[in-house]
N, C-alpha and C positions, 0 to 999 in steps of 0.2 A: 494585462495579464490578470486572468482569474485565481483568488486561489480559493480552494475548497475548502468545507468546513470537514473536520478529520471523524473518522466512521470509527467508532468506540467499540468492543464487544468484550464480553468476558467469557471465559470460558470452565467448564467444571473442575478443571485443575487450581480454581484460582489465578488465572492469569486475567492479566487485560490487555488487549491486541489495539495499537491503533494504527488504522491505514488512511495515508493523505496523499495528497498531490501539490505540492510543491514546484517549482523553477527547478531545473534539472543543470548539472556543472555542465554541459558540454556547450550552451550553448544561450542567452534569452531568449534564444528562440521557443523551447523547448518546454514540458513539463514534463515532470517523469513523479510513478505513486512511489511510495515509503512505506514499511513499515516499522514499528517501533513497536517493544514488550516491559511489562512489567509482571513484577510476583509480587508486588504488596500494594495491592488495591490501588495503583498507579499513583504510591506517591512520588515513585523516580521512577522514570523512565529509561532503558538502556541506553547508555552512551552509544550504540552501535545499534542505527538503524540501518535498514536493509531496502536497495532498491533494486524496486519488482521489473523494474520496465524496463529499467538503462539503455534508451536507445536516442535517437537525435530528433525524434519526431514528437510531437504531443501525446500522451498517455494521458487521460483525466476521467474521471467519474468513477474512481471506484469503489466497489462493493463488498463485504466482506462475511462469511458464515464460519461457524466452525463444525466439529462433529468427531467425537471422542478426543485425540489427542491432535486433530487436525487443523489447517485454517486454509480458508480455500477464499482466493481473492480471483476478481474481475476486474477487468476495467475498458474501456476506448480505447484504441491506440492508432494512428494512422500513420504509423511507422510502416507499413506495405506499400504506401501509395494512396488508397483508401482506406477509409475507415471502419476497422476489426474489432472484432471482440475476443480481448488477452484472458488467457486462463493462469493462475498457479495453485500447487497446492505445496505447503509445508506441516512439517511436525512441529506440536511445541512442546 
Protein backbone atom coordinates (compact mmCIF):
# COMPACT_ATOMS: atom_id res chain seq x y z
CA UNK A 1 0.00 0.00 0.00
CA UNK A 2 1.04 3.36 -1.10
CA UNK A 3 0.51 6.31 0.79
CA UNK A 4 0.78 9.78 -0.56
CA UNK A 5 2.36 12.73 0.59
CA UNK A 6 -0.68 15.22 1.64
CA UNK A 7 -1.33 18.29 -1.05
CA UNK A 8 -1.29 21.60 1.40
CA UNK A 9 -2.84 24.95 -0.02
CA UNK A 10 -4.01 28.04 1.48
CA UNK A 11 -6.41 29.98 0.50
CA UNK A 12 -7.33 34.02 0.84
CA UNK A 13 -9.74 33.42 3.53
CA UNK A 14 -6.97 32.20 5.59
CA UNK A 15 -7.63 28.90 5.49
CA UNK A 16 -5.53 25.83 4.88
CA UNK A 17 -6.96 22.86 2.85
CA UNK A 18 -5.25 19.46 3.16
CA UNK A 19 -6.09 16.66 0.79
CA UNK A 20 -4.54 12.98 1.17
CA UNK A 21 -5.10 9.58 0.24
CA UNK A 22 -5.15 7.24 2.89
CA UNK A 23 -6.55 3.28 3.41
CA UNK A 24 -10.11 3.66 3.10
CA UNK A 25 -12.62 1.65 6.10
CA UNK A 26 -14.41 -0.38 3.80
CA UNK A 27 -11.88 -2.54 2.90
CA UNK A 28 -7.29 -2.91 2.60
CA UNK A 29 -8.12 -3.20 -0.26
CA UNK A 30 -9.00 0.06 -0.99
CA UNK A 31 -7.76 3.86 -0.94
CA UNK A 32 -10.02 6.62 -0.66
CA UNK A 33 -8.72 10.91 -0.61
CA UNK A 34 -9.65 13.00 2.59
CA UNK A 35 -9.93 16.10 3.24
CA UNK A 36 -9.05 18.06 6.28
CA UNK A 37 -9.31 22.25 7.25
CA UNK A 38 -7.96 24.67 9.30
CA UNK A 39 -8.32 28.57 10.18
CA UNK A 40 -5.18 29.11 12.05
CA UNK A 41 -2.29 28.54 9.82
CA UNK A 42 -2.84 24.76 10.40
CA UNK A 43 -2.04 24.64 13.85
CA UNK A 44 -5.14 22.19 14.49
CA UNK A 45 -6.64 20.56 12.07
CA UNK A 46 -10.49 19.66 12.22
CA UNK A 47 -11.46 16.75 14.10
CA UNK A 48 -13.84 16.12 11.08
CA UNK A 49 -12.35 15.30 7.95
CA UNK A 50 -14.15 14.58 4.93
CA UNK A 51 -14.13 11.91 2.40
CA UNK A 52 -14.17 12.81 -1.23
CA UNK A 53 -14.18 9.30 -2.81
CA UNK A 54 -16.02 6.79 -0.39
CA UNK A 55 -16.14 4.09 -2.69
CA UNK A 56 -14.66 0.33 -2.64
CA UNK A 57 -12.13 0.86 -5.25
CA UNK A 58 -8.77 2.70 -5.19
CA UNK A 59 -8.98 6.74 -5.49
CA UNK A 60 -5.28 8.07 -5.40
CA UNK A 61 -3.33 10.97 -6.66
CA UNK A 62 -4.98 13.74 -5.78
CA UNK A 63 -4.99 17.29 -6.70
CA UNK A 64 -6.13 20.38 -5.35
CA UNK A 65 -6.90 24.40 -6.36
CA UNK A 66 -8.91 26.74 -4.89
CA UNK A 67 -10.64 30.10 -6.31
CA UNK A 68 -12.43 32.73 -4.22
CA UNK A 69 -14.37 30.84 -1.60
CA UNK A 70 -14.03 27.55 -3.46
CA UNK A 71 -11.84 24.22 -3.40
CA UNK A 72 -11.95 22.05 -6.34
CA UNK A 73 -10.32 18.54 -5.92
CA UNK A 74 -9.29 15.79 -8.51
CA UNK A 75 -8.15 12.63 -8.23
CA UNK A 76 -7.82 8.65 -9.98
CA UNK A 77 -10.50 6.58 -9.13
CA UNK A 78 -11.24 3.07 -10.80
CA UNK A 79 -14.14 2.76 -8.96
CA UNK A 80 -16.10 2.21 -12.80
CA UNK A 81 -14.13 -0.67 -13.78
CA UNK A 82 -11.37 1.42 -15.32
CA UNK A 83 -9.51 4.11 -14.45
CA UNK A 84 -11.44 7.83 -14.30
CA UNK A 85 -10.84 10.92 -13.49
CA UNK A 86 -13.19 12.18 -10.19
CA UNK A 87 -14.04 15.83 -9.97
CA UNK A 88 -15.49 17.81 -6.63
CA UNK A 89 -16.03 21.10 -5.77
CA UNK A 90 -16.84 22.54 -2.24
CA UNK A 91 -17.28 26.03 -0.41
CA UNK A 92 -15.11 26.98 2.46
Amino acid sequence: MVFIVPIIISTRTKRTVCVYCEPGSLSDENEEIFLASTSDNGDTFSEVTFNLSNNSEFSECPSIATSENNIYVIWQDSTPGNTEVFFTKAKI
